[in-house]
C-alpha positions in Angstrom: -3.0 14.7 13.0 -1.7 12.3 10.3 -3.8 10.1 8.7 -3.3 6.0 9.3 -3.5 5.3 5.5 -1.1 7.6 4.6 1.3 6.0 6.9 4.2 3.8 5.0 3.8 0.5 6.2 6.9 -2.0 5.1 6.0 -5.3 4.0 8.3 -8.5 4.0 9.5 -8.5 0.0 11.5 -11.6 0.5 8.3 -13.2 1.3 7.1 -13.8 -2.2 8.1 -16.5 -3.8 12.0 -16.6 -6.0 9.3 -16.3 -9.0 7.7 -12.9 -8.0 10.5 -11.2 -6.5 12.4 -11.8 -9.6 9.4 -10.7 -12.0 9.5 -7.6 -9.6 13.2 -7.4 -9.9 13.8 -7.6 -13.6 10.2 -6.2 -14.7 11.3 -2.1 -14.0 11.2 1.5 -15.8 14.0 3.7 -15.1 12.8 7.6 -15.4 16.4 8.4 -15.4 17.3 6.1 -18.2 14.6 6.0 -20.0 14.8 2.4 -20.5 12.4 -0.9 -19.3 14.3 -4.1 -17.6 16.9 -2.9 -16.3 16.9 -4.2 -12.7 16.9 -3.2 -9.3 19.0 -3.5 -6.6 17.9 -3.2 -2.7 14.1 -3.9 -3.4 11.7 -2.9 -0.2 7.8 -3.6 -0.2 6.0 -1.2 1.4 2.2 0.0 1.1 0.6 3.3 1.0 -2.6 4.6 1.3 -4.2 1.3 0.2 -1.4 1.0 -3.0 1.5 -1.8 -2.6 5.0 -0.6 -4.1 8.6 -2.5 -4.6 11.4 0.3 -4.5 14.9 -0.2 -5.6 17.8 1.3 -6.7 18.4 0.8 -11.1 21.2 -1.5 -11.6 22.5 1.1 -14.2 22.4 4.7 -12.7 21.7 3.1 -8.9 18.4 6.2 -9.3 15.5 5.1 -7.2 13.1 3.0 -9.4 9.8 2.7 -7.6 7.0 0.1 -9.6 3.4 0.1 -8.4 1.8 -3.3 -7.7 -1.8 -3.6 -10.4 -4.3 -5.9 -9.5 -2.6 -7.9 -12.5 0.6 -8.5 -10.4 -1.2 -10.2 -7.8 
């Protein structure tokens, strides 16, 4: 039997506003380059066992960058 919170549930990233998404956006760590700021390309929203997360691919090495949503974000 799974869980409900566990379940990924997508959430509607293009409705923040142009400010946030682009905070979210531009705001990244790449594991695979090893470098802040670098981008993202294709963010999705989606929230996970209570936790809200923007995934992406890095506009350098197109790797999947995945940034958790802090309290601070919101």
């Amino acid at each position: 039997m799974t869980d409900k919170v566990d379940e990924k549930k997508v959430r509607d990233f293009s409705a923040r506003s142009q400010a946030e998404q682009r905070d979210f956006i531009e705001n990244t760590w790449c594991d695979s380059c090893q470098k802040e700021n670098l981008g993202l390309n294709s963010p999705c929203e989606y929230e996970l066992s209570g936790i809200i997360y923007v995934e992406g691919k890095c506009k350098v090495c197109s790797n999947i960058v995945v940034t958790e949503f802090t309290d601070d974000e919101f």
